[in-house]
PDB file of N, CA, C and O in Angstrom:
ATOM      1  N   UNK A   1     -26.016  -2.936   9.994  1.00  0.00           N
ATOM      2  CA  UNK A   1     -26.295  -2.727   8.585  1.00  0.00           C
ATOM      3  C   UNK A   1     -26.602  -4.068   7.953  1.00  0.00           C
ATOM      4  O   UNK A   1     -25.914  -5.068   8.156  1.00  0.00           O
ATOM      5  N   UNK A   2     -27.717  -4.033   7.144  1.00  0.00           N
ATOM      6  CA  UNK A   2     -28.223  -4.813   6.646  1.00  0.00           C
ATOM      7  C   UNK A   2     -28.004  -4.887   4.989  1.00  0.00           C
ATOM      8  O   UNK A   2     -28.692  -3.954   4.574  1.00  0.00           O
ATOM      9  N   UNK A   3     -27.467  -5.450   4.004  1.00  0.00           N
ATOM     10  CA  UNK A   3     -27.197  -4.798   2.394  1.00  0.00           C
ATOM     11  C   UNK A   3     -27.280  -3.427   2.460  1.00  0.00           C
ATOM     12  O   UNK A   3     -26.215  -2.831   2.624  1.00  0.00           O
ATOM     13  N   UNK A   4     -28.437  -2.695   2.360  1.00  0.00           N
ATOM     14  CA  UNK A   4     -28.250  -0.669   2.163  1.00  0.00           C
ATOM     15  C   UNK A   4     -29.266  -0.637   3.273  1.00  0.00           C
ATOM     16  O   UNK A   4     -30.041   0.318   3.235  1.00  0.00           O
ATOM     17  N   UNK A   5     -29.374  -1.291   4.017  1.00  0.00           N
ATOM     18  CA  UNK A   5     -30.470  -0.732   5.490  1.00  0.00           C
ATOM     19  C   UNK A   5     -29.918  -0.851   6.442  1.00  0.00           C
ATOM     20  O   UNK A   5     -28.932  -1.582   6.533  1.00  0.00           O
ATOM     21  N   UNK A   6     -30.470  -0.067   7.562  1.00  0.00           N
ATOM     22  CA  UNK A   6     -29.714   0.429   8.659  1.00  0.00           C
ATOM     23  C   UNK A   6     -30.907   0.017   9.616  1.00  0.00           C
ATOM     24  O   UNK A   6     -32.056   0.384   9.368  1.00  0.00           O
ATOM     25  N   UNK A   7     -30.554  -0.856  10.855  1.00  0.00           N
ATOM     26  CA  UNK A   7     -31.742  -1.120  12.171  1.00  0.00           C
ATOM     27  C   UNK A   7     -31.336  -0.281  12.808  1.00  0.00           C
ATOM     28  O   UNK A   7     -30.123  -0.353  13.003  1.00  0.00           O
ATOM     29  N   UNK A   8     -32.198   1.121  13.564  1.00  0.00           N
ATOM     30  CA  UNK A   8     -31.605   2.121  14.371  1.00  0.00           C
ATOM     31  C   UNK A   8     -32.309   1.248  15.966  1.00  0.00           C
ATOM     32  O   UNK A   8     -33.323   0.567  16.125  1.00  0.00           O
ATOM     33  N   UNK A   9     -31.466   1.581  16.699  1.00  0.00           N
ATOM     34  CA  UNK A   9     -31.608   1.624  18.226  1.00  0.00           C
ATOM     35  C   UNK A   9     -32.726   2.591  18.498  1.00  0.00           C
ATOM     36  O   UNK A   9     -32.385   3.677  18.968  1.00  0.00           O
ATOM     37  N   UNK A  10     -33.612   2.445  18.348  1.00  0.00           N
ATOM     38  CA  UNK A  10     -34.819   3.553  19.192  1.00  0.00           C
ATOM     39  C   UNK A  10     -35.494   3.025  20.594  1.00  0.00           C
ATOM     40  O   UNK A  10     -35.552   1.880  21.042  1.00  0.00           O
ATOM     41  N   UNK A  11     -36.041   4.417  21.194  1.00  0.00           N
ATOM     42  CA  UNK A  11     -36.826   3.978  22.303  1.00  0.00           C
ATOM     43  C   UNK A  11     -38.222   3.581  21.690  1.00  0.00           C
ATOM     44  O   UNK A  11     -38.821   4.100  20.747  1.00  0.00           O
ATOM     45  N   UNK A  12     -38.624   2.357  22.608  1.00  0.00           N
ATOM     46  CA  UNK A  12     -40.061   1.940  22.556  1.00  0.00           C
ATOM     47  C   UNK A  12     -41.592   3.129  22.007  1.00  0.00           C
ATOM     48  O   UNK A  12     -42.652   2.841  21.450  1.00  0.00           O
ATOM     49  N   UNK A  13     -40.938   4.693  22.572  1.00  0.00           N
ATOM     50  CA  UNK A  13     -41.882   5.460  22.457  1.00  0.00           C
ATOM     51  C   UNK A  13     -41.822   6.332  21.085  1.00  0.00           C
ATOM     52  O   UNK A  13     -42.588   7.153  20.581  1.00  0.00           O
ATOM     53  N   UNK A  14     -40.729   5.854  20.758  1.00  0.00           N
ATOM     54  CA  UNK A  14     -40.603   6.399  19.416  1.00  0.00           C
ATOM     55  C   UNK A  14     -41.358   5.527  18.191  1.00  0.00           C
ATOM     56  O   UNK A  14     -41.036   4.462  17.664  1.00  0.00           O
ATOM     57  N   UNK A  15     -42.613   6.518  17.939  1.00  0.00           N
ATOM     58  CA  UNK A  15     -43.141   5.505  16.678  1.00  0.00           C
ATOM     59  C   UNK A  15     -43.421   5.567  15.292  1.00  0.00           C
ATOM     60  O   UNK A  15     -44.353   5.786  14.519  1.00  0.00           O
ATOM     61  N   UNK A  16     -41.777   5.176  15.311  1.00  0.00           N
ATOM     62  CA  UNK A  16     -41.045   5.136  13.640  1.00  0.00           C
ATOM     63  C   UNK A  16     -40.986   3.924  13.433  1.00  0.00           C
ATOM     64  O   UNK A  16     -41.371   3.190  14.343  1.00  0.00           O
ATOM     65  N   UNK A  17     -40.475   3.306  12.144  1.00  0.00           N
ATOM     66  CA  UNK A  17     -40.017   2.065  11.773  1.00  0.00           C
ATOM     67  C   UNK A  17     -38.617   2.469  11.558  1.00  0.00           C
ATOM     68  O   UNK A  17     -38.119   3.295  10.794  1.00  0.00           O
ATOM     69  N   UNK A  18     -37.834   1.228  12.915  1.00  0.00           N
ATOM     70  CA  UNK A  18     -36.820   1.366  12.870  1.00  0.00           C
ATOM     71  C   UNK A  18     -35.497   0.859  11.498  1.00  0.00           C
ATOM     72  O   UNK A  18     -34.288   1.047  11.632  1.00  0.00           O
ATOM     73  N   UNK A  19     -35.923   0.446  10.710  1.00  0.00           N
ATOM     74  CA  UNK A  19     -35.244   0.221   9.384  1.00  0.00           C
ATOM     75  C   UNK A  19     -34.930   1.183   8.315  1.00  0.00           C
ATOM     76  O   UNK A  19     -35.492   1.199   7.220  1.00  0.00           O
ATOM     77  N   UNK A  20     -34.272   1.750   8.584  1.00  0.00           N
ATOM     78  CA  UNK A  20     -34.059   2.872   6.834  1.00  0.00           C
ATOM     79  C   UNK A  20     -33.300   2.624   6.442  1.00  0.00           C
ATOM     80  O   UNK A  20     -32.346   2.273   7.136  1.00  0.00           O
ATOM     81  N   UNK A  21     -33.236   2.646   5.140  1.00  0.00           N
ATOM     82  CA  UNK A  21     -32.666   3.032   3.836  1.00  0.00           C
ATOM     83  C   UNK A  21     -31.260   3.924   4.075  1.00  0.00           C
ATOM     84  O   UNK A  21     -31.449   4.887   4.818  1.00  0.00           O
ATOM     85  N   UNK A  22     -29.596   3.746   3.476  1.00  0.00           N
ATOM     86  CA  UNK A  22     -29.236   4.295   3.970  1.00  0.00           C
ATOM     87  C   UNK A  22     -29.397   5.672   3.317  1.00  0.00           C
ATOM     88  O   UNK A  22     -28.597   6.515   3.723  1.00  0.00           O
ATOM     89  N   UNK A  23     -30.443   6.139   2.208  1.00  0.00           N
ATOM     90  CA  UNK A  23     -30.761   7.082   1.102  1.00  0.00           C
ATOM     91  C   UNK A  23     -30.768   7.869   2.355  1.00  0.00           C
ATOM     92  O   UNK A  23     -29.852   8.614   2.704  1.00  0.00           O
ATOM     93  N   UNK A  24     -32.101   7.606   3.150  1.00  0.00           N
ATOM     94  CA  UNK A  24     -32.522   8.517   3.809  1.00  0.00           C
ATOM     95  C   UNK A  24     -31.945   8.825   5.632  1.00  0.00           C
ATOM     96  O   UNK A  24     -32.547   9.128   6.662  1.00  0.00           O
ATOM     97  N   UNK A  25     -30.528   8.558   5.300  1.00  0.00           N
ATOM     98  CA  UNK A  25     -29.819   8.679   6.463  1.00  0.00           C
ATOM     99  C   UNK A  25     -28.343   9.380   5.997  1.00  0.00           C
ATOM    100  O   UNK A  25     -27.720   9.098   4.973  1.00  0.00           O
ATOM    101  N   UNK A  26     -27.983  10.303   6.964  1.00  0.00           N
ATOM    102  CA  UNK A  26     -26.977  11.401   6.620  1.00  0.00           C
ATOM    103  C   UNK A  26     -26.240  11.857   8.003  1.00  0.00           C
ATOM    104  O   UNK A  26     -26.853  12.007   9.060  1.00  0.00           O
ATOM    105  N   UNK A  27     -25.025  12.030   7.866  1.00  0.00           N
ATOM    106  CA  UNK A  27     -24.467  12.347   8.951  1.00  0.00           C
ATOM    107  C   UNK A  27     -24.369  13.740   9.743  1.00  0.00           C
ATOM    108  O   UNK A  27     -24.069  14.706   9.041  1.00  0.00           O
ATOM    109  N   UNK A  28     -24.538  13.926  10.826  1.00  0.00           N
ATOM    110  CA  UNK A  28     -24.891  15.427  11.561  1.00  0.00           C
ATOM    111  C   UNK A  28     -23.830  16.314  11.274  1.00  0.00           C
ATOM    112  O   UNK A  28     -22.620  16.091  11.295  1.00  0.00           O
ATOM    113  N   UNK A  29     -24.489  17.427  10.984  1.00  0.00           N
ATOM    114  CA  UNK A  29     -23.166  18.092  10.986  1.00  0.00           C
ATOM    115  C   UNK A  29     -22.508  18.934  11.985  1.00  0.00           C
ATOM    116  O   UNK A  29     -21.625  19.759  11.752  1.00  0.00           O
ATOM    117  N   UNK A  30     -23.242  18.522  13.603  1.00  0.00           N
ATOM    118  CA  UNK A  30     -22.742  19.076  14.701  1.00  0.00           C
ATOM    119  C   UNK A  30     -22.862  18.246  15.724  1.00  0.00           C
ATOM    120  O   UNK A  30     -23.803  18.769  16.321  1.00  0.00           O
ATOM    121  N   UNK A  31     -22.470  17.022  16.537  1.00  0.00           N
ATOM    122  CA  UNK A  31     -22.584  16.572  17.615  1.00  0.00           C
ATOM    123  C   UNK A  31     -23.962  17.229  18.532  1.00  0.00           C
ATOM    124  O   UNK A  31     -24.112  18.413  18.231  1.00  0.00           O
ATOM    125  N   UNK A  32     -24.593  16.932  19.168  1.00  0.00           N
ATOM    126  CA  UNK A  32     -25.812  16.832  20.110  1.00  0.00           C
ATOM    127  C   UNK A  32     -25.084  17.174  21.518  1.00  0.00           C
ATOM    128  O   UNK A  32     -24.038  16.571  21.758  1.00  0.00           O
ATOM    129  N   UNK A  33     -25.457  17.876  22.229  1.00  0.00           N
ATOM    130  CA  UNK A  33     -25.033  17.953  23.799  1.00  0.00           C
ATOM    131  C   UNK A  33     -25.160  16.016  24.147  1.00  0.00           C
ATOM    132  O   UNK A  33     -26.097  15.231  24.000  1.00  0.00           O
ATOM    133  N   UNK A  34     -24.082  15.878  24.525  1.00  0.00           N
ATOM    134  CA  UNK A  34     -23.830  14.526  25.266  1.00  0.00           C
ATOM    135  C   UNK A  34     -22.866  13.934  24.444  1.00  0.00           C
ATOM    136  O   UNK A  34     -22.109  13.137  24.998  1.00  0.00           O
ATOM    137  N   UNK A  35     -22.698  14.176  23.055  1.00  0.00           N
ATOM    138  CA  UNK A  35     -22.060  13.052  22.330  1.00  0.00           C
ATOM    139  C   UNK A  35     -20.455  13.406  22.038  1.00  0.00           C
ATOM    140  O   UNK A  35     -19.615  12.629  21.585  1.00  0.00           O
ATOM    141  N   UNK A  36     -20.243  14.982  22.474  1.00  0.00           N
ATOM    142  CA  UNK A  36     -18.999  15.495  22.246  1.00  0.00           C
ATOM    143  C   UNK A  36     -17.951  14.900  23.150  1.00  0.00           C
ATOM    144  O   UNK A  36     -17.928  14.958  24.379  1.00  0.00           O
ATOM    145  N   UNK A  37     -16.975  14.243  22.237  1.00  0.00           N
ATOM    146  CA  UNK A  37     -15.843  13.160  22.994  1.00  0.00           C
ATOM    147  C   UNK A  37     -15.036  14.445  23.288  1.00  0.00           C
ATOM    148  O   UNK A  37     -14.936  15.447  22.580  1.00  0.00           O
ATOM    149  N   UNK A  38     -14.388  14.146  24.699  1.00  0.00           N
ATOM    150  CA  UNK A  38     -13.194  15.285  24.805  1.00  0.00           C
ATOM    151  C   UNK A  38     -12.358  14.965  24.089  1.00  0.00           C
ATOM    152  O   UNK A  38     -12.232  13.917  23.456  1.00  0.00           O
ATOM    153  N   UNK A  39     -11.474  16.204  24.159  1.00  0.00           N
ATOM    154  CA  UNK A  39      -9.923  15.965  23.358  1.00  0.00           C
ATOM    155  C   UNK A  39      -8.892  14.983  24.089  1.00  0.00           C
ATOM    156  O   UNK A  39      -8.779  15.048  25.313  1.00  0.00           O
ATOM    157  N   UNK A  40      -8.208  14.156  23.407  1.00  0.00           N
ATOM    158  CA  UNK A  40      -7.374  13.004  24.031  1.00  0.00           C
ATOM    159  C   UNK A  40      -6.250  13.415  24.357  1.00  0.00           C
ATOM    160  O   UNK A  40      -5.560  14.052  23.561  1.00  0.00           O
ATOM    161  N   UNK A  41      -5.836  13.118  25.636  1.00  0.00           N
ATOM    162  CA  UNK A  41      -4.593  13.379  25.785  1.00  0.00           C
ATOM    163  C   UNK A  41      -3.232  12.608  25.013  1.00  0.00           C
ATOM    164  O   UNK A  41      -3.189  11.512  25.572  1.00  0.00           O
ATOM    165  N   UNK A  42      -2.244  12.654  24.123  1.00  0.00           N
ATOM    166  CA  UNK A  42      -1.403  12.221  24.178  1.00  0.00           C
ATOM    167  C   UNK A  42      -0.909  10.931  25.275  1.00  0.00           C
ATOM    168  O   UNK A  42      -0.617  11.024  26.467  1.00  0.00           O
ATOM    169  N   UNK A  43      -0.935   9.886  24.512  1.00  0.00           N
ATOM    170  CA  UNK A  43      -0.455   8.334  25.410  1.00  0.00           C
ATOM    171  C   UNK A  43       1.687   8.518  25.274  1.00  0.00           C
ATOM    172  O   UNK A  43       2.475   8.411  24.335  1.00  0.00           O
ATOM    173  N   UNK A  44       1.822   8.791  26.598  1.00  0.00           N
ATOM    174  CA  UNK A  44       3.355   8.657  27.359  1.00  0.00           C
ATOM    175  C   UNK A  44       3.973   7.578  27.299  1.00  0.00           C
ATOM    176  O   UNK A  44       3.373   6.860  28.098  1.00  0.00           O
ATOM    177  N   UNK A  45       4.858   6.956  26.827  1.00  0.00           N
ATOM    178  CA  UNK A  45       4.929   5.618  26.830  1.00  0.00           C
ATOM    179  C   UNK A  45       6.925   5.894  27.221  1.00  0.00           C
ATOM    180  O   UNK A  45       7.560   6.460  26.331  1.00  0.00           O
ATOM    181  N   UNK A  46       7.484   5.580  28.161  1.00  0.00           N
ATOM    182  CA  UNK A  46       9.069   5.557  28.280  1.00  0.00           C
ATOM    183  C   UNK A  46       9.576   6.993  27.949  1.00  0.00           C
ATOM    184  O   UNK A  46      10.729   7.218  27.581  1.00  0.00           O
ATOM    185  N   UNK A  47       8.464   8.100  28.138  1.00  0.00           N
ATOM    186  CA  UNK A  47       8.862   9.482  27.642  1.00  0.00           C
ATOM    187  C   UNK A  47       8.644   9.730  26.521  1.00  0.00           C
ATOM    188  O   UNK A  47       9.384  10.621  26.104  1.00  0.00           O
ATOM    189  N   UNK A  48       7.606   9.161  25.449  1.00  0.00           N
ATOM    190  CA  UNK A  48       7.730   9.335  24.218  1.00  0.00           C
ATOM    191  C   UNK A  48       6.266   9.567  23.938  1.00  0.00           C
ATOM    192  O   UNK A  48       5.377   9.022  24.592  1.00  0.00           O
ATOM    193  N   UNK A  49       6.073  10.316  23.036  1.00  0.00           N
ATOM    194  CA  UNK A  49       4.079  10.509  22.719  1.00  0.00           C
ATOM    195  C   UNK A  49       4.245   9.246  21.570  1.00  0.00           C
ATOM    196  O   UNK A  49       5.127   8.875  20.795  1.00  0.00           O
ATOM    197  N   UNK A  50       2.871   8.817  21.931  1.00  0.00           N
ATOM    198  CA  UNK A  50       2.539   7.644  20.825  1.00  0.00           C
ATOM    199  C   UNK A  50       1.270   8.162  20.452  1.00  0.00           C
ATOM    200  O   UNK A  50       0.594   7.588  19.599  1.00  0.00           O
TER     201      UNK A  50
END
């Protein structure tokens, strides 16, 4: 992030200008096949969940 602009990571074949505005940037409202983190297991520590 740049003041209110954003440099996106694109591929070479993508031919956008990678700089927007964060106006015109918004967050998904469903994860993409690939990006869904599993559920975390609980960290065990001396018998105790942390």
């Amino acid at each position: 992030m740049v003041g209110h602009l954003y440099k996106l990571d694109l591929l070479p074949e993508m031919n956008i200008h990678p700089v927007l505005h964060v106006d015109r940037l918004r967050k998904a409202a469903e994860p993409v096949p690939g990006q869904e983190e599993p559920d975390e297991q609980p960290i065990i520590v001396n018998g105790e969940n942390k």
